[in-house]
N, C-alpha and C positions, 0 to 999 in steps of 0.2 A: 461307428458307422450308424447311422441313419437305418430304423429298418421300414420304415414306408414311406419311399420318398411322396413330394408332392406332385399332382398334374405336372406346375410349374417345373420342379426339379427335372422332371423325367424330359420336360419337351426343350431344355437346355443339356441334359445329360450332364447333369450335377455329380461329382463324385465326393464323397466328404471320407475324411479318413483323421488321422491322429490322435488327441487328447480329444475326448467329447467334452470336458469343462475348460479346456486353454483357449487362453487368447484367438484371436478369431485371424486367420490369412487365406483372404479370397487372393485367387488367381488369374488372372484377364488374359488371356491370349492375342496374338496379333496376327493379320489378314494373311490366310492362306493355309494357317495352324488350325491346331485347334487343341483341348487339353492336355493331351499325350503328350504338347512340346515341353510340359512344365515335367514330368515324368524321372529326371535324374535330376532333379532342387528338389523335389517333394519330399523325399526320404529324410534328409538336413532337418526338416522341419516339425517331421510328426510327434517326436518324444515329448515336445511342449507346447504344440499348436494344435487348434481345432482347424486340417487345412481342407479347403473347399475348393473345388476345382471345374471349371463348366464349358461351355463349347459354345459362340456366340449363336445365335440363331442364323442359319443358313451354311454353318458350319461344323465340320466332323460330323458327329451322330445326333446333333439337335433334329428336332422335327420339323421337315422344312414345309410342312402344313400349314405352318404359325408362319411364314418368311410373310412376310410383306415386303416389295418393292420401294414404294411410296417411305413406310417408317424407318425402312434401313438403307435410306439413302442419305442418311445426316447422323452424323453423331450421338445427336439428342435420340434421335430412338436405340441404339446401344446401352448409352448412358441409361435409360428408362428402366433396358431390360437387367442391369445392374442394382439398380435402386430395389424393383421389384421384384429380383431373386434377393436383395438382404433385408425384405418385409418379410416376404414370406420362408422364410428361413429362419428368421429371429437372430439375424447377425445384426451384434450392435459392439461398438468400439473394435471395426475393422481394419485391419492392414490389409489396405488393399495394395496389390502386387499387382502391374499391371507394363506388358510388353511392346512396344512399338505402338503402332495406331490405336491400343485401349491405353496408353497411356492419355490422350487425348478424350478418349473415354470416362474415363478417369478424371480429369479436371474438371470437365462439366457437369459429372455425378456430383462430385465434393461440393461444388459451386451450389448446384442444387440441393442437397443435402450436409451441410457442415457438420454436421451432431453423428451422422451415422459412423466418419471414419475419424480413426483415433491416427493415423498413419498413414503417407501412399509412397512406393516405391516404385520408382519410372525408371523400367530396365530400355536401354536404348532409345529413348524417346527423343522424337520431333512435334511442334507446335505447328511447324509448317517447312514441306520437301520441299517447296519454291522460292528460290532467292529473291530478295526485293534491294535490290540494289538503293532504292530512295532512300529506305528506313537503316542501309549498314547490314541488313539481316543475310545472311549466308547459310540456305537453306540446302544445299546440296546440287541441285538440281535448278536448271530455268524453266520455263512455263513451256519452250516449244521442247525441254526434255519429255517432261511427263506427258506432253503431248503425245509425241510419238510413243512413249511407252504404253498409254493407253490404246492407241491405235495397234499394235502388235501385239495385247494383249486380244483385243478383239476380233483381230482377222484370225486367231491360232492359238487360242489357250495354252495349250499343252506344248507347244513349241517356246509358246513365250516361259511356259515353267522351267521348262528344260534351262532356256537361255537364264534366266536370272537366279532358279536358285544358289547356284556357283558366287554370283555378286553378293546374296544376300547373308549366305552363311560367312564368304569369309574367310574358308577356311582350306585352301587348294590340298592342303597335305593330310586332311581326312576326308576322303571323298565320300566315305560312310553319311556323312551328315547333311552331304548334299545332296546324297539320294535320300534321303530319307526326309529333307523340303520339299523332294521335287513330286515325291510320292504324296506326302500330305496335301501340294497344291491340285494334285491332279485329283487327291481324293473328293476335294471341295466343289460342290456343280460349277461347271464353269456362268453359266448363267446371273448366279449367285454370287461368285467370283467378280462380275464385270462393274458389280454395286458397288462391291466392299471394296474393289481396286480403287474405285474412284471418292466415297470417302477417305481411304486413307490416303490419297496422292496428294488431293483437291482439300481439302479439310487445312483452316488454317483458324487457329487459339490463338494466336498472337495477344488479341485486344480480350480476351476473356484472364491472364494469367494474374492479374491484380486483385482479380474478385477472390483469387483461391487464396483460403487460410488454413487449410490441414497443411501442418508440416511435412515435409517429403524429402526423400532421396534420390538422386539422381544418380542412376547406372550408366554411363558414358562409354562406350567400347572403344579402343582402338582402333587406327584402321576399318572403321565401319563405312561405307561406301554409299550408303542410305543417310546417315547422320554425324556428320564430320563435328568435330571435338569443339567447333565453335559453337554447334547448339548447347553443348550440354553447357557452357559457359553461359550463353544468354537465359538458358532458362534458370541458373543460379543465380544469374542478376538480379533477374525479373521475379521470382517466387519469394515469396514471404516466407523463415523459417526453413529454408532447402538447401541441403546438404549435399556435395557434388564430390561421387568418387568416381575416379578413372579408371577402369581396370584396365590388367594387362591383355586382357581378351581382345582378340580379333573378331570383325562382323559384325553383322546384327543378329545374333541370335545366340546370349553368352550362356544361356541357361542351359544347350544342348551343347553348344563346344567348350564350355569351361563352370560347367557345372558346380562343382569346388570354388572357385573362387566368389560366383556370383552369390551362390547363398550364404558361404561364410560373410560377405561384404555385408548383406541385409542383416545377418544374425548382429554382427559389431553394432550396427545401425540401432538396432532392437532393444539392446543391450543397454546401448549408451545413454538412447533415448528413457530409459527403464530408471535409470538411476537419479 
C-alpha cells in the first residue's frame, strides 16, 4: 500500500493494495457503482498484482468538489481522468479492467494513449445501448427506450434505482445483490447520476473501435438485459487482437454475482497472454 497518497489519489479515492512490484490492474467501475463493486475479484488478484482500484469522479467517495458538469458529460472527460490517475501514479504497462460504461472509457483512453496499456478487459461491455437498425447493430434498446428511461430516471431517482437495479444485476434468486445495486445507486448524488446516466445510455464508440490496438478480452454475460450476446460478438468482430469469453453468469454485473468465474476468466486471459 501506498503510504501518502496523492491530491489526485485522494479526490478519486484511490485504493491500491497487493504486490507493490507486480504487474499493474487498474479497476474502472461502471455508472451508479463505484469501487466496492470490484470488492469480491480483488482478492483473486493481489498475491501477483499491484491492484489499483478508484471511484469515478462524482461517484462513491470521490470529491465531488472536482465534479464538473460540462467535463463529465462525455466520455473523454472520464477517459482524461484515467490517463491522469496512471501519470500520476506511475502506472505503466497496465491491465486495465474495466465494467460496463468504463469500458467505453476505456477504448478512448487506449486510443489516446496506446503505450500506457499493456492489456484491457471489457467486463460486460456496450459500444452503444441503441440499436441501429441501418448498420445490423443490435444494441439492446431503441432510442424511444432510453428515452423513456432517462425521463423516469429524472422525475424519481430513487424510484427509478429501485425499478432497474433487479434488470441490471440479473439475478432474481439473490436478492442480496440487488439490494446492494440499489443501495450503491442511491448512494451516488442523484444530480451527478442524471450525467453519467446519460453518457453511459447516449455514448456511442462504434466508429472509434478500429483506432484501438491494445489487445483485450471481452467478458460477455448471459442473459444480460443491458448487453445481449450480440454485442459481445460485434465487438470481436470489430476489435483488433480481442478475445471473447461467454461466461455462464447471469446480468450485468458478473464481478458481484459470479465473482469466481469472472476473475478466474481474466487470470486464464493473463496467463495465456503471458506465455
Amino acid at each position: 500500500m501506498d503510504s501518502a497518497p496523492s491530491a489526485l489519489a485522494e479526490r478519486h479515492n484511490v485504493r491500491i493494495s497487493g504486490r507493490p512490484d507486480g504487474p499493474v490492474l487498474l479497476f474502472a467501475h461502471g455508472f451508479g457503482c463505484d469501487r466496492s463493486m470490484w470488492r469480491r475479484v480483488l482478492p483473486y488478484f493481489e498475491d501477483g498484482f499491484r491492484v489499483v482500484a478508484f471511484d469515478h469522479m462524482g461517484s462513491g467517495r470521490s470529491d465531488l468538489h472536482h465534479y464538473d458538469p460540462e467535463k463529465y458529460s462525455t466520455l473523454d472527460g472520464y477517459a482524461a481522468d484515467i490517463l491522469a490517475l496512471c501519470e500520476d501514479l506511475e502506472l505503466h504497462e497496465v491491465v486495465l479492467v474495466a465494467h460496463s460504461v468504463a469500458t467505453m472509457m476505456a477504448v478512448v483512453a487506449a486510443i489516446e494513449e496506446p503505450d500506457r496499456f499493456r492489456r484491457l478487459v471489457f467486463v460486460a461491455p456496450s459500444p452503444s445501448y441503441i440499436d441501429d437498425p441501418g448498420d445490423g447493430y443490435v444494441g439492446g434498446f431503441t432510442q424511444q427506450d432510453i428515452d423513456g428511461l432517462l425521463e423516469s430516471l429524472d422525475s424519481n431517482y430513487f424510484a427509478w434505482s429501485a425499478s432497474l437495479a433487479p434488470v441490471i444485476m440479473g439475478n432474481p434468486g439473490t436478492p442480496v445483490l440487488t439490494d446492494e445495486l440499489e443501495t450503491s445507486f442511491c448512494r451516488t448524488d442523484p444530480d451527478t447520476a442524471r450525467t453519467f446516466a446519460r453518457v453511459s445510455f447516449l455514448s456511442d464508440i462504434r466508429s472509434r473501435l478500429a483506432d484501438l490496438r491494445v489487445p483485450s478480452l471481452i467478458l460477455q454475460c448471459s442473459e444480460d438485459m443491458l448487453a445481449p450476446l450480440e454485442v459481445g460478438r460485434y465487438l470481436d468482430e470489430r476489435l483488433a487482437g480481442s478475445t471473447l469469453v461467454e461466461l455462464a453468469a447471469t446480468g450485468h454485473v458478473p464481478q458481484a454475482s459470479a465473482p469466481e468465474e469472472t476473475a478466474q476468466a481474466i487470470l486464464q486471459y493473463l496467463s495465456a497472454a503471458a506465455r
